[in-house]
Structures are given as C-alpha cells and as structure tokens.
N, C-alpha and C positions, 0 to 999 in steps of 0.2 A: 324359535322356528315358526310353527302355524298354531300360538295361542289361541287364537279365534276361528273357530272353524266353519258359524254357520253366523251370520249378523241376521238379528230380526228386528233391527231400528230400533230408537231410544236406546240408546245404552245398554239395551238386552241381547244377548249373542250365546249359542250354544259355545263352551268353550272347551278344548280339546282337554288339559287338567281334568275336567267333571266329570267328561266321556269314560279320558282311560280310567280314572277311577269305580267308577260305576261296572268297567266292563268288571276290571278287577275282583272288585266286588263280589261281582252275580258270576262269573265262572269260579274263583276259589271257591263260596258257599256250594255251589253245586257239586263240584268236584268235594269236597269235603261231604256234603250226604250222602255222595258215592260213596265212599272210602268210611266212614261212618258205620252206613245198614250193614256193610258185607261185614265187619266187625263186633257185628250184634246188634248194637244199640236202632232201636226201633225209628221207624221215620218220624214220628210226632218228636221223642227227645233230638233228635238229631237238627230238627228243624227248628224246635225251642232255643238249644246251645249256639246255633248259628243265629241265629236271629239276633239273642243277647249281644254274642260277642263281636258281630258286624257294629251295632249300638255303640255299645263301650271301646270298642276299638275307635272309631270315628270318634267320640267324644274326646275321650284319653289324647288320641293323636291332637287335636285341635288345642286342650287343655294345655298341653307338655309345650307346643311349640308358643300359647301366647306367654304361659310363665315364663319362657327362657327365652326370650325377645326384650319384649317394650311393655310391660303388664298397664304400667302408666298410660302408656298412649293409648294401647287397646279400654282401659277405665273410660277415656275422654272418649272415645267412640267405640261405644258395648256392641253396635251392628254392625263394627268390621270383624269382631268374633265370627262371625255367620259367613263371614266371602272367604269361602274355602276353595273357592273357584281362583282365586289368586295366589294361591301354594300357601302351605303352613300347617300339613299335615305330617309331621313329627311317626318315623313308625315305632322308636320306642317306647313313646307313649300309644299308638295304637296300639304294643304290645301289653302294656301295664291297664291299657281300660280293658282290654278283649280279655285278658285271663282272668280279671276280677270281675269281670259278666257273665261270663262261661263257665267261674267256679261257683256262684251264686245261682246258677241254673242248673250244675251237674249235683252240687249241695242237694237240689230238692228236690232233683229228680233219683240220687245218690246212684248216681252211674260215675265210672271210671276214671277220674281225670287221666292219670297215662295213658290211657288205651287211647277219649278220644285226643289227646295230644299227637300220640303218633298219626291219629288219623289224617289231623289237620296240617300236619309239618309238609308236607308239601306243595300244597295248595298256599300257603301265607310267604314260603318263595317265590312261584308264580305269581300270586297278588303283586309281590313285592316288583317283580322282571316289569308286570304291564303299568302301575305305578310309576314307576323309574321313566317308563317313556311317556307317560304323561307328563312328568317334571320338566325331560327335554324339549316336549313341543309346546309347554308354554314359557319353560325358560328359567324353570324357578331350579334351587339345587345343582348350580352354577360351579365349574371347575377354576383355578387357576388362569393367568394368561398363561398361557405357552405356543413357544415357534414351532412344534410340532407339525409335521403336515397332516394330520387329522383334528388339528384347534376346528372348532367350530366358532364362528362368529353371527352373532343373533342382531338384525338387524327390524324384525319386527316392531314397529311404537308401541305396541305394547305388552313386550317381553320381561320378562321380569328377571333379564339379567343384564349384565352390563353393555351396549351398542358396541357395533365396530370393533371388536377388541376378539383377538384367536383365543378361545378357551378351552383347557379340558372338557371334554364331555364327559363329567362325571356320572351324570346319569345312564348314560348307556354301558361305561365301564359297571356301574351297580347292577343296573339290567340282567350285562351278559354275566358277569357271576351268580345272580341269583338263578338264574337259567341253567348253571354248571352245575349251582346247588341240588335244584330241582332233579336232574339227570343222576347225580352224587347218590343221594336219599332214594330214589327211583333204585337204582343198582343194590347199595345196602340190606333192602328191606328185599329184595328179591334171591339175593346169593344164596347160593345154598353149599352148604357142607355136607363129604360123602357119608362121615361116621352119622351126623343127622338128619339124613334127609327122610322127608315126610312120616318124621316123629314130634308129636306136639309136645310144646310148651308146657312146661307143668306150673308155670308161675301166671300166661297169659295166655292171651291170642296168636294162634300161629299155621296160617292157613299150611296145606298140603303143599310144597317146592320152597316153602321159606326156611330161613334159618332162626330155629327156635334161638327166642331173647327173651330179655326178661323186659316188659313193658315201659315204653320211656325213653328208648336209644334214640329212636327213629327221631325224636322232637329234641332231644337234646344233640344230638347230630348237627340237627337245622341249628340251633338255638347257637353253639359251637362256630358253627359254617359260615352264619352269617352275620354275627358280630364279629370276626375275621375279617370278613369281608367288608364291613362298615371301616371300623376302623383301619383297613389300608386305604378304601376309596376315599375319606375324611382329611387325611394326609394333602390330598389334590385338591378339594373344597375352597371356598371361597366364601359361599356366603355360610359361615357356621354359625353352630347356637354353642355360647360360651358360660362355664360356671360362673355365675355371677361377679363382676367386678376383678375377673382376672382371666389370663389367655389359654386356661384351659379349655380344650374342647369338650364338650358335654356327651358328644355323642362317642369320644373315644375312651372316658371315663366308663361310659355304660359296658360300653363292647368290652372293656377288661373285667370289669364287673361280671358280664354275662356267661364271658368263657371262663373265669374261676366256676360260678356256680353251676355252669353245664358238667364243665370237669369231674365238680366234687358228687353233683349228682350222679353223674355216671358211675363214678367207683362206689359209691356206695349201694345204689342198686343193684350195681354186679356182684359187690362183696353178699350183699342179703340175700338176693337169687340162689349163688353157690351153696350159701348156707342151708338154707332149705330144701336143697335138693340134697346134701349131705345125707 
C-alpha cells in the first residue's frame, strides 16, 4: 500500500512499518504503566519491566524470524539483520524475548509475574492491531490470492508483497481480531458477579466492581485468544515461516503449543486458588 511515507533522498525515507511500529511500541508501554501502578507495582519497577521487555521483545521478534527464514543468507549479510524497517519481526518470538526480559527484571526486582502479566495482556493485543497495520502498508505478512471483492492488490515498487495480484489482507483480518481481543479482555477483567461483587481477592489483586480471580487469567486469556487467532489467520498467509525442511507452519505449531499451555495453566491455577481458599 504506502511503504514509504516520508523520502528524505539517498535511499533514506521514514517508512510507514518503523512508524506503526514505534507507535505500537510507545502507546502499549504507556498503557501498560497505566494498568501496572494502579496494581501496585511502583513507577520505577514498572518502567524497568517495560523497558527490558520492549528490548527483548524487539530482539527475540527479529531473532525468531532470521532463524526461520534464510540464517545463511542473513550470515552473508549480518547488516540486513538490522533492516527491520523491511518486515521480519516475528511476534512469537517478540513473545519469547519480552517474557525472558521482563522475567529477569521482575526476578530482581521480585515483583509479581502474574499480576504484571495480566497488567500487560492487553496492551500486547493492541500492540499487536497497530503492528498488523504497519505490515499492510508496507506489505509484508501477505494473504493468499483470492477473487474475493475485498483482495487487496499492492502495486507499490517497493512493497514487499507480491504486484498486481488480489490478496487476502491478512493483516487487517489480524488487526481486527486483535482489536476483538482487546474489547474480549477489556469485558472479562471488568464483569462482575452478584454473590462477589466488590469483595477482594484473597489470592490477588482485585480492584472494587471486578470479579475476584485468581492472578493470571487476564494474560492467559489473551495468550489463549491470540494464538487462536494466529493460527486461523496463518491458514490464509502466504509468505510463512516453516519448520525446517518441511511444510509445516511454524507459527501454527506455536499457536497449538500456546493454547495447550494457556489451557493447562488455567486449570491449574484455578484448581490451587480453590484450594486455598478451602
């Protein structure tokens, strides 16, 4: 669509991908301090754990997508690692560096992980929605052909999907689910039940109109929601990253992967909560 959004000569140009990313970025983190302090955790930790795991996310994401590509090609040229500005930020690997940055700063600072997970679960949806339309308007994370009358055809020279050709727009199909999600989580963590209402949590945090949980849902929810949601939109994909040397999809591997472990975490935290309150 419009990969380049601003040309500032020589081959340098603000590019719409950097943008939405960036915006991404800087409104989840802030939204996430929000949702963070009102849950205890003081501005300095909050602003450490977001800091790390913006880091490690971006790393992780950038990591994940060169191993499961072309590791070779990227070997022969180590500074196209760095042009991130041309797609190849993987979010399950931004999920895998961000948790193991955010758990090496919650480690030393020994605050929470569940707590702040539920903080950040839906802020990493919304990441996710303004991402997705970064993908479309530079073109990268490309659907199918289809005769559909919503194919999108990218005609940009330098789009980084296929010319001329009607495609899924799989990225805005990701978008508007992560956006559902976002809404989904929003509702969840809000509902309240009559026999509970505005009686705290004895296992966690549980502001006054919520419905006491045991810490954990909220992010396992998302975690749930959106490998779901990966792997249907994955289905429609075109340019995918595959397990090595066969036509598995990597990213629909993960997403069954994920929802087992969301599942089992769930029952098991609810089975422990129960218990305890016994």
């Amino acid at each position: 669509m419009f990969p380049i959004l601003l040309p500032l000569g020589g081959g340098i140009a603000i590019r719409s991908y950097g943008v939405m990313i960036a915006v991404a970025l800087l409104l989840g983190a802030w939204w996430t301090r929000h949702r963070a302090a009102a849950r205890g955790f003081s501005l300095s930790h909050a602003d450490e754990i977001v800091t790390a795991s913006v880091i490690g996310g971006l790393i992780g994401a950038r990591l994940y997508y060169v191993l499961l590509t072309e590791p070779s090609w990227f070997l022969h040229r180590p500074l196209e690692i760095f042009a991130v500005w041309r797609g190849g930020l993987a979010v399950h690997g931004a999920w895998i560096g961000g948790a193991l940055a955010a758990l090496r700063a919650m480690r030393r600072r020994q605050v929470s992980f569940w707590r702040y997970a539920d903080a950040v679960a839906p802020a990493l949806a919304l990441g996710q929605a303004i991402g997705r339309v970064g993908c479309f308007l530079s073109g990268c994370c490309f659907g199918l052909p289809t005769q559909r009358l919503w194919g999108v055809v990218f005609n940009h020279p330098e789009t980084l999907a296929p010319r001329g050709i009607p495609l899924h727009p799989t990225q805005l199909y990701e978008a508007a689910l992560a956006l559902l999600i976002v809404a989904v989580l929003w509702w969840f963590e809000h509902r309240t039940l009559p026999d509970l209402h505005h009686q705290p949590h004895a296992n966690g945090w549980s502001p006054a109109g919520m419905t006491p949980r045991c810490e954990g849902e909220v992010f396992l929810l998302y975690l749930l929601l959106s490998s779901v949601a990966r792997f249907a939109v994955e289905a429609l994909r075109w340019d995918n990253l595959y397990w090595w040397g066969t036509t598995l999809k990597m990213a629909q591997l993960v997403s069954v992967a994920l929802v087992v472990t969301a599942a089992v975490c769930w029952v098991v935290r609810r089975k422990a909560s129960i218990w305890r309150k016994a």
